[in-house]
N, C-alpha and C positions, 0 to 999 in steps of 0.2 A: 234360821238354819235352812240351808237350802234341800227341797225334797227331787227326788226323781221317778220318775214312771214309764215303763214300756210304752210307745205307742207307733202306731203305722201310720206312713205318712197318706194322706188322702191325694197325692198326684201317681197315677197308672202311667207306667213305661211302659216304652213302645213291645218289652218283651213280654207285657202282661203283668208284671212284679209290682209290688211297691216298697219303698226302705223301711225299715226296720229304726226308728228313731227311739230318742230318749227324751220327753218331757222334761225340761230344768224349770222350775219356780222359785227364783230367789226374789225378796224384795217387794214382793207381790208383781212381779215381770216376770216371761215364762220366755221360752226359747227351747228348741230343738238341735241337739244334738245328732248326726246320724250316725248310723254304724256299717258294717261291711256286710249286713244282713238285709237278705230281701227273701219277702215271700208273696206267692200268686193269693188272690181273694180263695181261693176254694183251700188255703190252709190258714182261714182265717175265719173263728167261729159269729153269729150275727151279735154277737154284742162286743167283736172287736176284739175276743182273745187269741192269741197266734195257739195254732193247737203242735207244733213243733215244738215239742219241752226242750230237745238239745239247742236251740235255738232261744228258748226264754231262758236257760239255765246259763247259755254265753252271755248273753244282755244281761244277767243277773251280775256275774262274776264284773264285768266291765261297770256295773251300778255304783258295786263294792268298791271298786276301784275311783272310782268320782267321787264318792265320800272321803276316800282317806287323802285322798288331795285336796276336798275342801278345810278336810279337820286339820291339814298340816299349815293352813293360813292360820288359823285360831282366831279370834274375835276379831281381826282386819277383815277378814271375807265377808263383814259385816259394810263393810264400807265400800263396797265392788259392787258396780251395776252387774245388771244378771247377763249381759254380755260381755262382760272382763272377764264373770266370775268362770263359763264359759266357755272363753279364749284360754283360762288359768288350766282350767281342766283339762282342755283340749291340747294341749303343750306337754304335762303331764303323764297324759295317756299316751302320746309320741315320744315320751325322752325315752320310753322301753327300748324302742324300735328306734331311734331318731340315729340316723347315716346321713351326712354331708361331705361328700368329695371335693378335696381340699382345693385342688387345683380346678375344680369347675367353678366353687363358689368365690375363688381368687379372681377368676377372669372375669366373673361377673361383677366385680368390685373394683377394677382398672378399669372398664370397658370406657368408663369416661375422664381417665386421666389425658394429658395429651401425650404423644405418643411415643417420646424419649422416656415420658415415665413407665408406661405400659411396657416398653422393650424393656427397662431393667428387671422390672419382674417376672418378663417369658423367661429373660433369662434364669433366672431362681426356680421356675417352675421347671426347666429344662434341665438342671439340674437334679431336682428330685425324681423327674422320671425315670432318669439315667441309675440314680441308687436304688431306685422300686422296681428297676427292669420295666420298666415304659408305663407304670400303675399308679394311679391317680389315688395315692392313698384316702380314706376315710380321714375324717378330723378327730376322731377318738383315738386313732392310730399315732398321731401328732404327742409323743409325751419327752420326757426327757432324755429317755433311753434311745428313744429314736432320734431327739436331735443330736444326743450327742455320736450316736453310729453316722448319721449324714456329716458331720464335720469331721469325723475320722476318714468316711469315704473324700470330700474333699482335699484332704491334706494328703492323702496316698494319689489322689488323681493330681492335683497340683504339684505333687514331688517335692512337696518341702511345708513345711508347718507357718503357719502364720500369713497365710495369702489373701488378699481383702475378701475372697469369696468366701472364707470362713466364717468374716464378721458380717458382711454384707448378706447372706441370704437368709441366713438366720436370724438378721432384722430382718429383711422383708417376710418370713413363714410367721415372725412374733405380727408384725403388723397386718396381717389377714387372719392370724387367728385371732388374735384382739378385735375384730371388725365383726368376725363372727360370732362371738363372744357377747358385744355388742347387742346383733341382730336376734340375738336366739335365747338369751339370758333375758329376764326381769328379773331382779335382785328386789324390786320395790316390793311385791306379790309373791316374790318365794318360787319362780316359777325357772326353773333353770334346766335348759336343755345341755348346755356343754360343761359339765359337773369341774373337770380337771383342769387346770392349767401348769403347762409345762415350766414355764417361764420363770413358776418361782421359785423352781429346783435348778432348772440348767439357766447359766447367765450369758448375755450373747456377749462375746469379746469385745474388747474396746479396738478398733482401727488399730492398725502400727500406724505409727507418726511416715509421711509419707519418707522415701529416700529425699536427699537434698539432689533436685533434678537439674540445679543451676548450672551454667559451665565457668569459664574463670574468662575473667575481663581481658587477659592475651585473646583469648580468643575470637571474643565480641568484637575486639579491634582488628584482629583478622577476617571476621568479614564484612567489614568497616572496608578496609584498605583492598577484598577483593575483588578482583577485573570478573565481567560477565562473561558468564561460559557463551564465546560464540565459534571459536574453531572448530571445524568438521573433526566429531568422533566416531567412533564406531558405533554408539548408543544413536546418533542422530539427531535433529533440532529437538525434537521432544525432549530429550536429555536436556537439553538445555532451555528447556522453558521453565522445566519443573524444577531446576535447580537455579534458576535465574527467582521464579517465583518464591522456591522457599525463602534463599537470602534475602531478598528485600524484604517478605513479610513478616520473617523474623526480627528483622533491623526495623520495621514499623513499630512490630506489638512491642518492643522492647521499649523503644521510643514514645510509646504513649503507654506507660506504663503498664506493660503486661498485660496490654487487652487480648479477650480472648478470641481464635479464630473466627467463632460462631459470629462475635461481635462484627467483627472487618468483613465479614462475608456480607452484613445488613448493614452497615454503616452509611447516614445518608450525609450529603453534602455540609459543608460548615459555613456556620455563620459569625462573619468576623472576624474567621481565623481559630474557631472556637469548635470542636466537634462533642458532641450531646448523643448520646446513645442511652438504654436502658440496660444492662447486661442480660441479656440470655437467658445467663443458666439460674438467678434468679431473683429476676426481676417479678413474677405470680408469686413469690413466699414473702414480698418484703409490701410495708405499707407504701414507701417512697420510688418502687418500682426499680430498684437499684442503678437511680439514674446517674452519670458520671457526664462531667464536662471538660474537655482536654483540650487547654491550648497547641497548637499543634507547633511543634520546636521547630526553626528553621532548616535545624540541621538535617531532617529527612525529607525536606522540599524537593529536592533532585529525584531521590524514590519516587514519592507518590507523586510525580509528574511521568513516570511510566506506566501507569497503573490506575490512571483517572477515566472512568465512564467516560463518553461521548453521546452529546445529542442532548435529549430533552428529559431523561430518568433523573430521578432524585439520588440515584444512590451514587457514591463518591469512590468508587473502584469498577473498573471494567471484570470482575471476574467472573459474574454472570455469563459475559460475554463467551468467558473459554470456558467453564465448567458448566454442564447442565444441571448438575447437583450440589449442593453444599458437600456432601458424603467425597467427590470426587475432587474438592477443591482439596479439602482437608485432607486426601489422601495423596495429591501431591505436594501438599506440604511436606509433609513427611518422610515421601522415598527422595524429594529435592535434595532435604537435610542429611539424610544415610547417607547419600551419593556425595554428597559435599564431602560429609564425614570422610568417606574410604577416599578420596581424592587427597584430602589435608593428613590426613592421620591420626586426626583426631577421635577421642572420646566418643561413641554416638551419643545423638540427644535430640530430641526431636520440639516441636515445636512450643509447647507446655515451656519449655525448659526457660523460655524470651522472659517470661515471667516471672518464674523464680529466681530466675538472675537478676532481674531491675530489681527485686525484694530485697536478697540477700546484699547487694553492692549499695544500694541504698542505706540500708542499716550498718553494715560492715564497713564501707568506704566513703560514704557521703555524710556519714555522722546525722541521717534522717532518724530521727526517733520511732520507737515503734509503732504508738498511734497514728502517728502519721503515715509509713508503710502500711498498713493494715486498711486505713482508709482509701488510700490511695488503690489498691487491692480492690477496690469497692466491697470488702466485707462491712458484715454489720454486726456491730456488738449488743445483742438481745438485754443488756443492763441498763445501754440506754437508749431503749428503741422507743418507749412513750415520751424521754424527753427530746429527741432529735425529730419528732414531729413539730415541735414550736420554735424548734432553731431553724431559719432560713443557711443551707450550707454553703460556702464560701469554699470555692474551690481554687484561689488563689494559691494558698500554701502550699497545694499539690501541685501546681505549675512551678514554683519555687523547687520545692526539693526535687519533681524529674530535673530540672534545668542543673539542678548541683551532680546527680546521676550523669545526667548527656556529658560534661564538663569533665567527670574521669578519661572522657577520649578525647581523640583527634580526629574530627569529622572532616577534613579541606578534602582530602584525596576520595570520597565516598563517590559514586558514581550512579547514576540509575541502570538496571540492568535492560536489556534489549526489550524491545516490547515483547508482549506477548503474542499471541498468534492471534 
């Protein structure tokens, strides 16, 4: 059993003080504790007693307190070096007192995600300040009642029930409290600083299944058979860059099966005829790096010869060249496609959509079976993700079924649009 004993420590601060510690002997290994007490030498008698009784009477009460957190191990504390046993105590005597600010100790736990991941969670965090009135709640404060008031506060700020920030932040608030959880808990030793978990009363929603963001294959072929905005409008050449750029790189990602923009923005040159990319968004969670190889179809030849780099870079798209940001590429994708839209009178639908349309008309009209869509998707199905490590993948069948996809239209009239600036 472990004993303990007042003692001073024998190093003098510069105020003249010295700390007020506790002797630990467990194991026949001894160790020091300190405490929040200090006393000068002239309240301290020659053989070492503090003559401050209020002050041995607090070391007392705090002594008492060291025991019953050894005794709450029970015969394990037997098995604990006398700096676990310690640490055990030391944890103990803090869970009184112990405050962790949710959102300090979140950010210190993103600090090294990279940096698409870290903006999802400002975002979560930005939302809690907004329901706390700008207040970086405590982690005690984190229970069910309050998750469930923050997703009521979401659904009244969203104006309508069922918004992915419902399900999405409250994963992210379960997944840093589970990290801290983690960090502050020993369950081996009995030693637990974050006593409650909300998690196993309130349940975080499951996603809604996304809308179908596809458009219909009239329309694919409308802008297939559309001429390049180059007539002087009122909007100006820019109007027509950004809408020359959307429709081609719409009619790209569609044509190489719903790649994504992030993808085409870093896409390097092909070999063959053959373009190899890793996907983006995630290619760091997958063993195989989510690499994809796409023949590239004849039929959008005419496109990407508007829109080919020059010179001696490896990448296989000048967009570099006009955008200085990915952020700004991505953002005329999208006002191209609105613009397009209120021109045609169509449906909006923005860029994302190139891809769920190759999915949906693939499966629906090309008679492609689902594994195959889904692969072709570059998803990965985690059932058989140890055995698609000793399968060498053969991406032939996905140039087969896009090739049955491209084949729902009539590419002869397709055009490339103006170059870009």
């Amino acid at each position: 059993m472990a004993t303990f004993k007042l003692a001073v420590s024998n190093h003098l601060r510069a105020d003249g003080t010295r700390n007020v510690r506790i002797r630990v002997i467990h194991n026949r290994e001894a160790k020091y504790i300190s405490t929040n007490h200090y006393v000068e030498d002239t309240a301290i008698t020659k053989t070492g007693k503090i003559k401050d009784q209020d002050i041995v009477d607090a070391v007392d009460d705090t002594i008492r307190e060291m025991r019953r957190a050894v005794g709450k191990l029970g015969y394990s504390s037997k098995s604990l070096s006398c700096a676990e046993l310690c640490s055990h105590i030391e944890r103990e005597l803090l869970r009184k007192d112990f405050h962790l600010p949710f959102i300090a100790y979140g950010r210190k736990k993103i600090a090294s995600k990279k940096a698409s991941t870290a903006a999802t969670y400002e975002t979560t965090f930005a939302a809690i300040l907004r329901y706390t009135g700008g207040r970086d709640p405590d982690i005690t404060e984190i229970t069910a009642k309050w998750l469930t008031g923050f997703v009521e506060f979401l659904e009244v700020e969203a104006g309508k029930k069922g918004g992915r920030a419902t399900t999405h932040y409250p994963a992210d608030i379960r997944h840093i409290f589970n990290l801290a959880r983690a960090d502050y808990n020993d369950e081996d030793i009995g030693s637990i600083l974050i006593s409650h978990n909300p998690f196993a009363k309130f349940r975080v929603g499951k996603p809604r299944a996304s809308e179908h963001r596809n458009v219909s294959r009239e329309i694919i072929q409308a802008l297939i058979d559309l001429p390049s905005h180059s007539d002087p409008i009122a909007r100006g050449r820019g109007d027509h860059d950004v809408r020359n750029l959307a429709r081609d790189c719409f009619l790209i990602s569609f044509a190489l099966m719903g790649i994504n923009a992030a993808d085409l923005w870093e896409l390097q040159r092909p070999v063959d005829g053959v373009l190899t990319y890793e996907r983006k968004k995630t290619r760091d969670r997958r063993e195989d790096r989510a690499v994809m190889r796409i023949l590239i179809p004849s039929e959008i030849e005419p496109i990407l010869a508007a829109h080919l780099a020059k010179g001696k870079t490896t990448r296989l798209f000048n967009f570099r060249e006009r955008y200085r940001t990915y952020g700004g590429f991505q953002t005329a994708l999208n006002v191209g496609l609105r613009r397009i839209c209120e021109d045609q009178g169509w449906p909006k639908f923005t860029f994302y959509s190139a891809r769920h349309s190759w999915a949906t008309l693939a499966a629906n009209e090309a008679g492609i079976d689902k594994w195959t869509v889904h692969t072709a998707l570059n998803h990965v199905d985690r059932s058989t993700a140890v055995t698609d490590i000793y399968i060498a993948k053969d991406f032939r069948p996905l140039w087969d079924a896009n090739k049955k996809v491209l084949d729902l239209f009539d590419w002869t009239s397709v055009t490339p649009s103006a170059p870009g600036r």
